[in-house]
Backbone as CSV, one residue per row, in Angstrom:
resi,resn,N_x,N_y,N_z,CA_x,CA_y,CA_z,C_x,C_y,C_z
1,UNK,-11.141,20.679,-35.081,-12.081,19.601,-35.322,-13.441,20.156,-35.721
2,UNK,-12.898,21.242,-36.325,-14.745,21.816,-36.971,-15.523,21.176,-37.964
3,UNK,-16.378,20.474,-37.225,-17.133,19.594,-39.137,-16.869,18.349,-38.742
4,UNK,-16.106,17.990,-37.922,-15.815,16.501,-38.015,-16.072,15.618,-36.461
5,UNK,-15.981,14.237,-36.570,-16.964,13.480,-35.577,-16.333,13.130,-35.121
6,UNK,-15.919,13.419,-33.835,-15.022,12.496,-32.918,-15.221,11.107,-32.298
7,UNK,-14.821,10.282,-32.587,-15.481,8.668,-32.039,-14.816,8.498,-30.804
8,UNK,-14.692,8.044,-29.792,-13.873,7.397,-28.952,-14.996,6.504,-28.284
9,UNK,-13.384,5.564,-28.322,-13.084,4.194,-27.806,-13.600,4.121,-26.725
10,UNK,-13.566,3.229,-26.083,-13.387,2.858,-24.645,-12.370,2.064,-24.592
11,UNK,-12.197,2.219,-23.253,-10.659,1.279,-22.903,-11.443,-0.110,-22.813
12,UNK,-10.229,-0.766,-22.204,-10.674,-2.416,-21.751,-11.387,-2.589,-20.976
13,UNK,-12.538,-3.412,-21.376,-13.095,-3.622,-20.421,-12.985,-4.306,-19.212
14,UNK,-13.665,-4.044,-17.727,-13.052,-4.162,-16.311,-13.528,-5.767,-16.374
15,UNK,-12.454,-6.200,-15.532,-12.440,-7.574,-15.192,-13.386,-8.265,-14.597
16,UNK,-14.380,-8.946,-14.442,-15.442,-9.159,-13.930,-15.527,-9.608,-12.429
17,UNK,-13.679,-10.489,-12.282,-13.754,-11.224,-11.362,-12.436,-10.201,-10.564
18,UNK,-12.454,-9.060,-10.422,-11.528,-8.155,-9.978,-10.917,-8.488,-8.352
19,UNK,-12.501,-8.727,-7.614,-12.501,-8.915,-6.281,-11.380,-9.951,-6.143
20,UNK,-11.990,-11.245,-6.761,-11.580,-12.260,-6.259,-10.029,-12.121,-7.320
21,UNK,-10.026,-11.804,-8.097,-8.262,-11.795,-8.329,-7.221,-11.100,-7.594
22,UNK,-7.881,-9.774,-7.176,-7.258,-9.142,-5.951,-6.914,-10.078,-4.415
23,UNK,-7.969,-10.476,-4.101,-7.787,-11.574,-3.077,-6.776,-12.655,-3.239
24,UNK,-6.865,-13.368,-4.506,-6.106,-14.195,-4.535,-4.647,-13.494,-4.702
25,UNK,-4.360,-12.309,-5.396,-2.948,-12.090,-5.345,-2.517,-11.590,-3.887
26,UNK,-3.415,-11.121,-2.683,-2.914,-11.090,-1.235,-2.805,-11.422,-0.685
27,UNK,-3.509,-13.024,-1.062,-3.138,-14.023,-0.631,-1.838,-14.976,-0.871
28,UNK,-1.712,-14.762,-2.138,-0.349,-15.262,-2.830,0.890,-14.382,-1.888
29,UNK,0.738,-13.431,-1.510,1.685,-11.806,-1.125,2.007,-12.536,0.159
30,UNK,1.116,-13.122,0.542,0.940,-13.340,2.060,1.628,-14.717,2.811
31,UNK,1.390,-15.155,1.996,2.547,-16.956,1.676,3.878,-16.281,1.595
32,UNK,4.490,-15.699,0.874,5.523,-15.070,0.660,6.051,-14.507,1.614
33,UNK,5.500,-13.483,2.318,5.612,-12.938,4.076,5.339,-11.676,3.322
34,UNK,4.845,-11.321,2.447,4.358,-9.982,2.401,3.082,-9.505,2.072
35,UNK,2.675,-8.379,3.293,1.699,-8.240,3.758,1.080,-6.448,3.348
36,UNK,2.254,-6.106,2.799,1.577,-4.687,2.201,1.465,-3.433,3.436
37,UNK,0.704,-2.603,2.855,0.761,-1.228,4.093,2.425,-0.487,4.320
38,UNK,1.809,0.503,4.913,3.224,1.705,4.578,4.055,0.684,6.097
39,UNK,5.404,0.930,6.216,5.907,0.516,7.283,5.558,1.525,8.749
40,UNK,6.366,1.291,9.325,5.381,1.699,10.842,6.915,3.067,10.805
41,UNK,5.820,3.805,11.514,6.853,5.294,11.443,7.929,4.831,12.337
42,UNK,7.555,4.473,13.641,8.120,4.163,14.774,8.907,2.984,15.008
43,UNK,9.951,2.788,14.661,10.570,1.339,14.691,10.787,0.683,16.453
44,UNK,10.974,-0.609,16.508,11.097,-1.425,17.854,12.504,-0.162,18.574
45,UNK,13.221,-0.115,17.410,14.754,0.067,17.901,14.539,1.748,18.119
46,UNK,13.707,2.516,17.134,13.688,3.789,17.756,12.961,4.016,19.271
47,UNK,12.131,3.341,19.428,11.022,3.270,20.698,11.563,3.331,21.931
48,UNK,13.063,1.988,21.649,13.925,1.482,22.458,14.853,3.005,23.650
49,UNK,15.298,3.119,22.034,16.183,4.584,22.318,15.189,5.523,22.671
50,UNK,14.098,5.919,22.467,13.498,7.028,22.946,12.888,7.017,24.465
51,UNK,12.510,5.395,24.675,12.455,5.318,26.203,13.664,5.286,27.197
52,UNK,14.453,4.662,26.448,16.034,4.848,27.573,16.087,6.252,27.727
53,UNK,16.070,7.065,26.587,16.745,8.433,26.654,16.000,9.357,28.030
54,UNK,14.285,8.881,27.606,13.762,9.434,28.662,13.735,9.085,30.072
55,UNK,14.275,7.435,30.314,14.612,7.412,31.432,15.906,7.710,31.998
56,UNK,16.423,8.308,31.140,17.917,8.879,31.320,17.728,10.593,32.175
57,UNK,16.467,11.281,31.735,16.190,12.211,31.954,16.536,13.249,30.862
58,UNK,16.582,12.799,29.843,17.056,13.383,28.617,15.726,14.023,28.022
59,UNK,15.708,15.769,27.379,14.394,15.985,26.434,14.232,14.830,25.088
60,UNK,13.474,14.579,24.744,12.982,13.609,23.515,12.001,14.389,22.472
């Protein structure tokens, strides 16, 4: 590109109303029953088994 003019673009421009479209789609998510976030490491049913085991006298 020796000698010559590079132009660039810009992308699209950002949405003005970002906040509130975000809101409204977690809210939409949320009617639905979904609520987002990673799931929980620890399930009801592993918890279950890991306290029996230990009241079993078992290492965990």
């Amino acid at each position: 590109m020796h000698g010559q003019t590079a132009t660039r673009f810009p992308g699209p421009l950002p949405d003005p109303n970002i906040r509130e479209s975000t809101l409204e789609g977690l809210d939409a998510a949320a009617h639905k029953g979904n609520h987002g976030g990673r799931p929980p490491v620890i399930t009801d049913d592993m918890l279950h088994t890991v306290l029996r085991r230990r009241g079993n006298g078992e290492t965990v």
